[in-house]
C-alpha positions in Angstrom: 177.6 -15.4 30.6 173.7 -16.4 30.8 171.0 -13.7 29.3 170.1 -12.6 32.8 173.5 -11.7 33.4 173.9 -9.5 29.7 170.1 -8.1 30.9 171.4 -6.8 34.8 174.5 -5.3 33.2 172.6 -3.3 30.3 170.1 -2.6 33.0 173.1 -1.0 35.1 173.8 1.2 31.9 171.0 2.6 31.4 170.8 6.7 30.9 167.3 8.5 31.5 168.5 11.3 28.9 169.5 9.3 25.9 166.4 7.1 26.5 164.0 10.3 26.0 166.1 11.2 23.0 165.3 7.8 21.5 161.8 7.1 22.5 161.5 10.5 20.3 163.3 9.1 17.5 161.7 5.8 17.4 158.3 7.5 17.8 156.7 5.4 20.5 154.3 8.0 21.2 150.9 6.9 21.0 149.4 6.2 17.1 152.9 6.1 15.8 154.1 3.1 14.4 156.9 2.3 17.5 154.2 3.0 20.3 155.0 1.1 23.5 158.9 -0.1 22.6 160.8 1.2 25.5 164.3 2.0 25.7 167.4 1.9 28.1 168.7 5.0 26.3 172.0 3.1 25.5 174.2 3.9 22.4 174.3 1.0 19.2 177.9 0.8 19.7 177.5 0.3 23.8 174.9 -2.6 22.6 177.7 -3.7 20.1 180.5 -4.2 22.6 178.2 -6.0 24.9 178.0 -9.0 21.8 181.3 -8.6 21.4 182.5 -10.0 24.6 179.6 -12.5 25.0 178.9 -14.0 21.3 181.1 -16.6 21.7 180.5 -18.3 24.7 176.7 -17.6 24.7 174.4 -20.3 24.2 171.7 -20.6 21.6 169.0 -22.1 24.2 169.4 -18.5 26.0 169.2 -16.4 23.3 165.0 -16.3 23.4 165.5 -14.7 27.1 166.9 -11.7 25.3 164.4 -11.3 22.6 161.6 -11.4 24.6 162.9 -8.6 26.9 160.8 -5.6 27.6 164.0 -3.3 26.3 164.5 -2.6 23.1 168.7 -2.3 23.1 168.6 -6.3 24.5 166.4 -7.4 22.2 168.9 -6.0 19.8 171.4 -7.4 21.5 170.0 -10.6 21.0 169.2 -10.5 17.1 172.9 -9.2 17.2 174.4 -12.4 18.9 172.5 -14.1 16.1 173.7 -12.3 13.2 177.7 -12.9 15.0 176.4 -17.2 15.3 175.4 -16.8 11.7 178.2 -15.4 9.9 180.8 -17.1 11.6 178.9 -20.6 10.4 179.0 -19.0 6.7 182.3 -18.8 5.9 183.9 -19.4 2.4 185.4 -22.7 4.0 181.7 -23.7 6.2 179.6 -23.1 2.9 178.7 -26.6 2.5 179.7 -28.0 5.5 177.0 -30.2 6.7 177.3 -29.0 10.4 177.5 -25.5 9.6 174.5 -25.5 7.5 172.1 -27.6 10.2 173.3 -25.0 12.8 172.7 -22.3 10.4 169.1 -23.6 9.7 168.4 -24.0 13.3 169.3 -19.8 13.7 167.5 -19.1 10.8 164.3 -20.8 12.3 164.8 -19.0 15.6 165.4 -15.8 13.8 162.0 -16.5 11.8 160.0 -17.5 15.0 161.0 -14.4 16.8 160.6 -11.9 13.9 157.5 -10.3 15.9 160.0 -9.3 18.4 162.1 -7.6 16.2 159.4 -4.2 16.3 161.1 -1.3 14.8 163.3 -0.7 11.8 166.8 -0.5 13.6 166.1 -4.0 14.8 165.0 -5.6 11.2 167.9 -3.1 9.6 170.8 -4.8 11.2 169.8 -8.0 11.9 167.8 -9.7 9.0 170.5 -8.6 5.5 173.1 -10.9 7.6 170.8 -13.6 8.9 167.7 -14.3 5.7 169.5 -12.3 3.2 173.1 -14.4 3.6 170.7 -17.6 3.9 168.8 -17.3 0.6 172.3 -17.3 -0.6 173.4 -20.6 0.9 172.7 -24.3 1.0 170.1 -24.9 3.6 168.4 -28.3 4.3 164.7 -26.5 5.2 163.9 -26.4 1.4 164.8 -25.0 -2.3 164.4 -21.8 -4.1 160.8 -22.2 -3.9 160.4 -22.7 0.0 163.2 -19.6 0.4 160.4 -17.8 -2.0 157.7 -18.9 0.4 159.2 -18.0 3.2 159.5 -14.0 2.0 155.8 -14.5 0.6 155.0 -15.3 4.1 156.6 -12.0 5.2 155.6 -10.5 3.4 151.9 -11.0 3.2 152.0 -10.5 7.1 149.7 -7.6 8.7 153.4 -6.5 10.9 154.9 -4.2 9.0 158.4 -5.0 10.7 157.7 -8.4 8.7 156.7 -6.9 5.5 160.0 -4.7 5.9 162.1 -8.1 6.2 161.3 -9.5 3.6 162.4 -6.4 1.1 165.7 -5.3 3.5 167.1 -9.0 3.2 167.4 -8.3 -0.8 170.7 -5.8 0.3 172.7 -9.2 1.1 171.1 -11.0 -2.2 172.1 -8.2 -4.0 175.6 -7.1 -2.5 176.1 -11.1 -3.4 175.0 -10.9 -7.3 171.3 -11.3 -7.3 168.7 -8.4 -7.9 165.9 -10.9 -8.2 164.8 -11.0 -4.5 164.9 -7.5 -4.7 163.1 -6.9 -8.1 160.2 -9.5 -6.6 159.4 -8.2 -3.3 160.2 -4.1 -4.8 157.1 -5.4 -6.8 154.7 -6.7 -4.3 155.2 -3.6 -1.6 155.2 -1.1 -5.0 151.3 0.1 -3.6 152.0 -0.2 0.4 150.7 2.7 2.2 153.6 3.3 5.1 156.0 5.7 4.6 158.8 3.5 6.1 158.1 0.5 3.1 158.7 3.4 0.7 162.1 4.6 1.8 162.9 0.6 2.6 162.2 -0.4 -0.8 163.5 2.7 -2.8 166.8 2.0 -0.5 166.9 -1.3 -1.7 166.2 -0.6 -5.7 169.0 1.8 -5.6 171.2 -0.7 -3.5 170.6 -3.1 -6.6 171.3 -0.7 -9.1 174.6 -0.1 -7.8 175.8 -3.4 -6.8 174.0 -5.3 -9.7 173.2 -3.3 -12.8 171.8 -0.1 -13.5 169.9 -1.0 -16.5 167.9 -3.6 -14.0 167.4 -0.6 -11.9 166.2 1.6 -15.1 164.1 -1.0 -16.7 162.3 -1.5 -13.3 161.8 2.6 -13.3 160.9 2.3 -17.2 157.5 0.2 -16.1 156.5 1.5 -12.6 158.2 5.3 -12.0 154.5 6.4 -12.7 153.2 4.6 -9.6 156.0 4.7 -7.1 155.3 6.8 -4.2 157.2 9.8 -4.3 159.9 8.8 -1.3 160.5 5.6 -2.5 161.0 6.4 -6.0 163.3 9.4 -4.9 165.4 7.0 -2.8 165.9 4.7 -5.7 167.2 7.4 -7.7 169.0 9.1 -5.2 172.8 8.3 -6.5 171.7 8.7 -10.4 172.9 12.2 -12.0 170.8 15.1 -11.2 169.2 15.6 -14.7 168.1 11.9 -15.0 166.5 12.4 -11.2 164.6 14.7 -12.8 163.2 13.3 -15.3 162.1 10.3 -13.8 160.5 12.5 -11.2 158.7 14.5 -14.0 157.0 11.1 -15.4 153.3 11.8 -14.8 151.2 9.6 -12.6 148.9 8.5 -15.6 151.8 7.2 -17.9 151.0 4.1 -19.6 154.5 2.4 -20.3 154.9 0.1 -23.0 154.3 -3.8 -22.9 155.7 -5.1 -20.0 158.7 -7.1 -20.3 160.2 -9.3 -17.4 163.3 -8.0 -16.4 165.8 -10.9 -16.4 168.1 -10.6 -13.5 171.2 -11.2 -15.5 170.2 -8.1 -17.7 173.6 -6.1 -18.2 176.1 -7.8 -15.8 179.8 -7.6 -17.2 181.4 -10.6 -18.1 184.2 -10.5 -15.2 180.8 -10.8 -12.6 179.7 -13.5 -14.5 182.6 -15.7 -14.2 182.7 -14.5 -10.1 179.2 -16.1 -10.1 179.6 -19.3 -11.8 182.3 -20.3 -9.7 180.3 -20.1 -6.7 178.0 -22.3 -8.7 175.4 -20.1 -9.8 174.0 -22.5 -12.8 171.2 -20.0 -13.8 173.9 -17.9 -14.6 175.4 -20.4 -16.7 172.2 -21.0 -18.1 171.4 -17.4 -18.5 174.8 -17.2 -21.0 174.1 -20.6 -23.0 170.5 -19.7 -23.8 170.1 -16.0 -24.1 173.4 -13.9 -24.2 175.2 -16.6 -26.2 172.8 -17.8 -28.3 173.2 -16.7 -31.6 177.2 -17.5 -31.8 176.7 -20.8 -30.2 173.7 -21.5 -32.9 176.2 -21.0 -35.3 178.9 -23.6 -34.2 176.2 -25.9 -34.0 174.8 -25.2 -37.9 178.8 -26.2 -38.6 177.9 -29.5 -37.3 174.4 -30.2 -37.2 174.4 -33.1 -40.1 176.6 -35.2 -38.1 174.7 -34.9 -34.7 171.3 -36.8 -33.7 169.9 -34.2 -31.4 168.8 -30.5 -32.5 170.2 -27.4 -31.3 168.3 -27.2 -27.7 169.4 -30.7 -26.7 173.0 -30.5 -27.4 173.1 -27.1 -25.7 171.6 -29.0 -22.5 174.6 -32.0 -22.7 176.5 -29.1 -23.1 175.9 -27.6 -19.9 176.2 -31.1 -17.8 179.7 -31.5 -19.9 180.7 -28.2 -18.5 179.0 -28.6 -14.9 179.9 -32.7 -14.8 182.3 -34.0 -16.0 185.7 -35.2 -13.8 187.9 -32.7 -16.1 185.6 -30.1 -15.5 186.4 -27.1 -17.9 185.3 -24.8 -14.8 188.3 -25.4 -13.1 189.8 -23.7 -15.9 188.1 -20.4 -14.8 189.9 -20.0 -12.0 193.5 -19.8 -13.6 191.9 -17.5 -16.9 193.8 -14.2 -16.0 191.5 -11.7 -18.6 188.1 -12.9 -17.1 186.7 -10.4 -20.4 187.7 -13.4 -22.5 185.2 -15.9 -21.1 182.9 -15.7 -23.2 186.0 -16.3 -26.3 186.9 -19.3 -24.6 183.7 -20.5 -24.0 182.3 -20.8 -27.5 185.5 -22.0 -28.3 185.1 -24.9 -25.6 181.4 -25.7 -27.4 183.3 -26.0 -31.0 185.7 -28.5 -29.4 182.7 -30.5 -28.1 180.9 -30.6 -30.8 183.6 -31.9 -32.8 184.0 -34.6 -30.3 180.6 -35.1 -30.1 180.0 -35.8 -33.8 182.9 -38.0 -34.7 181.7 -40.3 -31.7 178.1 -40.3 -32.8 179.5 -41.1 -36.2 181.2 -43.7 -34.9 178.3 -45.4 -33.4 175.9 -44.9 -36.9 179.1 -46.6 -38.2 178.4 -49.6 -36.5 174.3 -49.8 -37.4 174.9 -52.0 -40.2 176.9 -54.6 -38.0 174.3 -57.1 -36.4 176.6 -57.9 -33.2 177.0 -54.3 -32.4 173.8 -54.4 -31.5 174.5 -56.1 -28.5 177.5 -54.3 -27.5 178.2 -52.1 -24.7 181.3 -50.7 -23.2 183.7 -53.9 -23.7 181.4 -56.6 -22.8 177.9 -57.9 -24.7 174.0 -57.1 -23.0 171.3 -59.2 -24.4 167.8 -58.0 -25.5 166.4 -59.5 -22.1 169.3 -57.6 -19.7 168.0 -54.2 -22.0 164.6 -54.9 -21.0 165.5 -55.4 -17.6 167.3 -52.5 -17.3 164.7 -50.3 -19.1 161.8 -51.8 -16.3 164.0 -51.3 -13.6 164.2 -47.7 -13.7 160.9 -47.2 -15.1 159.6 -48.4 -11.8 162.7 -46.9 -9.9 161.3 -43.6 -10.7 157.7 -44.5 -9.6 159.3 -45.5 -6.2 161.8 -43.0 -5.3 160.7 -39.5 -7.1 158.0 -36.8 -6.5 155.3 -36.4 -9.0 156.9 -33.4 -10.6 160.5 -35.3 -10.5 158.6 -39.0 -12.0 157.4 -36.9 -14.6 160.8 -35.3 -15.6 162.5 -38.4 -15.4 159.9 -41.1 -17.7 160.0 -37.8 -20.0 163.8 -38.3 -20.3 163.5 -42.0 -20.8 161.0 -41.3 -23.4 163.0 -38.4 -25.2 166.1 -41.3 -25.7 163.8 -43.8 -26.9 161.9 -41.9 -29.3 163.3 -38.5 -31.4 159.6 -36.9 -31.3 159.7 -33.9 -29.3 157.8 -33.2 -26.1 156.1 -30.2 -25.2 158.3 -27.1 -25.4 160.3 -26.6 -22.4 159.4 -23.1 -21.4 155.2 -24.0 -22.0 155.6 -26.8 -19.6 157.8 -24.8 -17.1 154.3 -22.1 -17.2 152.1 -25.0 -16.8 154.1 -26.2 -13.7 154.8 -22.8 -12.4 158.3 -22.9 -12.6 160.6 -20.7 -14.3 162.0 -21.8 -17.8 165.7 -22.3 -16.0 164.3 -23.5 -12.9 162.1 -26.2 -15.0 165.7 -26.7 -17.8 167.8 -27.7 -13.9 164.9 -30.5 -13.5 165.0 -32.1 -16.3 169.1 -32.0 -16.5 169.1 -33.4 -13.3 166.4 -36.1 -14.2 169.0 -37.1 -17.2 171.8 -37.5 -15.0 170.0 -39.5 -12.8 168.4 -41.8 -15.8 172.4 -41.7 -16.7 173.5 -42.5 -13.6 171.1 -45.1 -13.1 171.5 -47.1 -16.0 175.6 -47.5 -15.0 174.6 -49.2 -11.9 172.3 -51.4 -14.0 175.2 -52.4 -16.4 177.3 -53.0 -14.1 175.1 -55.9 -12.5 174.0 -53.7 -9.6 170.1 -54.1 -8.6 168.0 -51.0 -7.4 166.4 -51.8 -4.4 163.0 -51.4 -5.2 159.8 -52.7 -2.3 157.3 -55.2 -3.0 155.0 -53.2 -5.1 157.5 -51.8 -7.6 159.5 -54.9 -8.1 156.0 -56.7 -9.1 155.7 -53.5 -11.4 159.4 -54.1 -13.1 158.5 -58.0 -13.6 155.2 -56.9 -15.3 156.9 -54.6 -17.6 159.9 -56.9 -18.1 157.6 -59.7 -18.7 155.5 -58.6 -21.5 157.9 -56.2 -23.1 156.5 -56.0 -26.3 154.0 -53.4 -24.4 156.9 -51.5 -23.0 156.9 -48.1 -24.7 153.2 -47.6 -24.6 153.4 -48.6 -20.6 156.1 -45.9 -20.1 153.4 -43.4 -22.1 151.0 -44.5 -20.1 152.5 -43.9 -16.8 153.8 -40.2 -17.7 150.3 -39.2 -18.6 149.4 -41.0 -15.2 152.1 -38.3 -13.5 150.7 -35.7 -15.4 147.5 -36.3 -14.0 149.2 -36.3 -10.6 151.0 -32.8 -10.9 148.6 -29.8 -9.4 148.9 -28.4 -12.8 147.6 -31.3 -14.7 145.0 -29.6 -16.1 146.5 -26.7 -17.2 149.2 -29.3 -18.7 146.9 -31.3 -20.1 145.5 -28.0 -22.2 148.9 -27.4 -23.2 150.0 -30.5 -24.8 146.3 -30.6 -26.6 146.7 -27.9 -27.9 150.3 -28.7 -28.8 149.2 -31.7 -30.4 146.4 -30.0 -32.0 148.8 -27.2 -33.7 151.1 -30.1 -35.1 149.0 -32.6 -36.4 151.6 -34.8 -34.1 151.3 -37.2 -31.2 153.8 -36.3 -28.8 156.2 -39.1 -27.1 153.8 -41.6 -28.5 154.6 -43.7 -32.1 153.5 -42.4 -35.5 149.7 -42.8 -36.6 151.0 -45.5 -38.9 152.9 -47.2 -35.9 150.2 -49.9 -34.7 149.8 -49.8 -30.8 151.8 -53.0 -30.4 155.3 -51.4 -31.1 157.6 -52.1 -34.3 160.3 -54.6 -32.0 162.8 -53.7 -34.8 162.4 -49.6 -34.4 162.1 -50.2 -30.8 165.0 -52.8 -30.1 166.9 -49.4 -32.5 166.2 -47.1 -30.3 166.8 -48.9 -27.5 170.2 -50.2 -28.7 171.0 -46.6 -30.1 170.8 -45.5 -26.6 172.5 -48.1 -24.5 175.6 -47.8 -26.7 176.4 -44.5 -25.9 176.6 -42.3 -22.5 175.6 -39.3 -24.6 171.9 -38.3 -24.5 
């Protein structure tokens, strides 16, 4: 079946009453906000049978015809054929199926270049929770978190309000799936639109969240902007909450000044069971989330127990932690999915961090052990590395990085490099993540990543293996490797060099000033008593300290 076939036969359907009744309905009158959409008069369920019999077989390619039609039940038609392509290319088992996710990026994009046809709130209602909402959720090859983010700013900074209403509906798949941030983000930026139909779409949407996610998001959210809310969005966000706390929120004067605002974390009172759900469909923030906020104070604790035998501080070791859990081959998430009493997570977890500590500091022990023995120097693994094959290595992926990452990424990864050879800490994680405009987590996955790949790296080097690097770079890896006595200051050099590259750098540069400034301390750079040609000894240290052990 071709679209001018579907188009004759819903033509051949058509029923003059029912098409008054919904012309009415979908106020097309003149000055209302569906003027001009004309109808068939057919049924959503006539529509749905329609895609029923002709998902399948129907091309992509055609699938424009439709949504370009005059009639407003085959243009629906058409987003519904979509919405079928989509889902069946998002199944548990076609997640991360390469295939499945070019053919679901190539819908998507359709879907997005056609939104304008999608011109009254039925249309964007059923079609765009199933198609955007289930892709924000998914592996996608047209970008990360931040162009899924900047592809709802986009919607939603449109002048069509069928756009603006897109990119708030979509948050009832995000959320049905786990996460009330979409929802809590764009809830935010329509909080002041003027249409009525915003304010029931985003109240709907706010109490969606509430109920599938957490209350107490929902609350806190009504806690800082109930006093602004129009009045039909804030009673449709409240609508399934018991009738005396309805009241009250409505009672909450228009000139109430709330107290400070605090950022509502999305993870705010999830239960444990629908943490564990998430994490094993590889939600790290959510791991993140538990290691670093919810978890913190227990976890500090284990560490304290052990903190005399470890080289790193608390923050670092809670990192390695993270990649232990995420990384390793005996992955302790596996375990997750045979733990019956999912309320017990959290037990085992800390449990799991006591037992790698342990580990941790008898084989960091073991390697101070061996400090005082001037051949173990030279030792990694079972075989020897000279001081010259270090050097090499160290130059290799210095320029490596300059090759092959973006200037945010080079930055993250010499910072790594640095952070192994030197115990001075950089600026503070979540200052840097604000300089960058990142989130704290979002900014933490960067530089874990970076490690891995310094990690990873490295092993390739040891083994004999050479990075292939082009003309430039290798010429910048022989200059290093040649007068290595320079090394450490040229790594410095080339991280303030990506610095300067990052759109922030100025705002970065402020930071670690005043960072500096506040410390009395150079940061990543040697002691003031260290002249600027660096101590061999405390370097070759360092240097050795790291290549004898694969923990960070």
């Amino acid at each position: 079946m071709i679209a001018k076939e579907i188009i004759a036969y819903m033509e051949s359907l058509q029923n003059e009453e029912q098409r008054r009744i919904l012309m009415g309905f979908f106020k097309t009158g003149p000055g209302e906000y569906g003027e001009g959409d004309e109808f068939l008069g057919l049924k959503v369920p006539q529509t749905r049978e329609v895609v029923k019999n002709a998902w399948k077989d129907f091309p992509l390619s055609e699938v424009p015809e439709l949504l370009m039609n005059r009639w407003h039940e085959v243009r629906l038609c058409g987003l519904l054929i979509l919405v079928e392509k989509f889902e069946k290319l998002a199944t548990k088992r076609l997640e991360n199926d390469e295939k499945a996710i070019h053919e679901r990026d190539e819908i998507l994009t359709m879907y997005l270049n056609y939104a304008g046809q999608a011109n009254n709130w039925d249309l964007v209602d059923l079609s765009v929770p199933k198609i955007l909402g289930h892709w924000l959720m998914l592996p996608t090859n047209l970008g990360d978190k931040d162009q899924k983010i900047k592809t709802l700013d986009e919607l939603a900074q449109s002048t069509c309000l069928w756009k603006q209403r897109m990119s708030i509906v979509c948050s009832w798949k995000t959320s049905q799936m786990g996460d009330p941030s979409w929802c809590l983000r764009y809830a935010e930026i329509h909080l002041h639109h003027p249409h009525d139909l915003m304010h029931k779409a985003v109240g709907w949407m706010l109490r969606e969240m509430g109920k599938r996610c957490s209350m107490e998001l929902l609350r806190e959210f009504l806690r800082q902007h109930a006093h602004e809310m129009p009045r039909t969005m804030l009673r449709y966000a409240i609508e399934k909450m018991p009738e005396q706390e309805r009241q009250c929120w409505m009672n909450i004067p228009q000139d109430f000044a709330p107290s400070k605002k605090s950022k509502v974390n999305r993870f705010a009172g999830i239960p444990v069971p629908d943490f564990v759900e998430m994490i094993l469909k590889g939600d790290d923030e959510a791991m993140y989330y538990l290691l670093h906020d919810r978890l913190k104070h227990p976890l500090h604790e284990r560490y304290e127990a052990y903190s005399n035998r470890l080289c790193d501080d608390y923050e670092d070791v809670i990192d390695d932690f993270f990649l232990y859990l995420r990384e390793c081959g005996h992955s302790p998430y596996q375990v997750l999915h045979s733990i019956k009493k999912k309320e017990a997570f959290e037990v085992w977890l800390l449990n799991t961090f006591r037992n790698y500590l342990s580990n941790r500091a008898e084989a960091e022990g073991q390697i101070f052990s061996m400090q005082g023995n001037s051949e173990a120097h030279s030792l990694v693994g079972e075989g020897s590395i000279s001081d010259e094959e270090k050097i090499r290595i160290v130059s290799q992926l210095i320029a490596y990085s300059h090759q092959v990452f973006y200037p945010r990424g080079r930055f993250i990864f010499l910072r790594s490099l640095l952070t192994m050879l030197n115990k001075q800490k950089a600026v503070p994680n979540k200052e840097m993540a604000d300089a960058l405009d990142m989130s704290d987590l979002a900014y933490r996955v960067d530089v874990y990543r970076m490690k891995q790949n310094v990690h990873h790296f490295r092993d390739r080097l040891l083994k004999g293996e050479t990075l292939r690097l082009d003309d430039e770079h290798q010429q910048m890896a022989d200059r290093i490797n040649s007068d290595f006595i320079h090394l450490y200051p040229t790594i410095f050099r080339l991280y303030m060099e990506c610095i300067d590259a990052l759109k922030t750098s100025t705002a970065v540069k402020h930071l670690r000033q005043q960072y500096l400034e506040e410390r009395g301390m150079a940061v990543h750079e040697p002691d003031a008593n260290v002249p600027i040609c660096v101590r061999i000894p405390a370097f070759w240290e360092k240097l050795n300290l790291w290549m004898t052990t694969s923990k960070f």
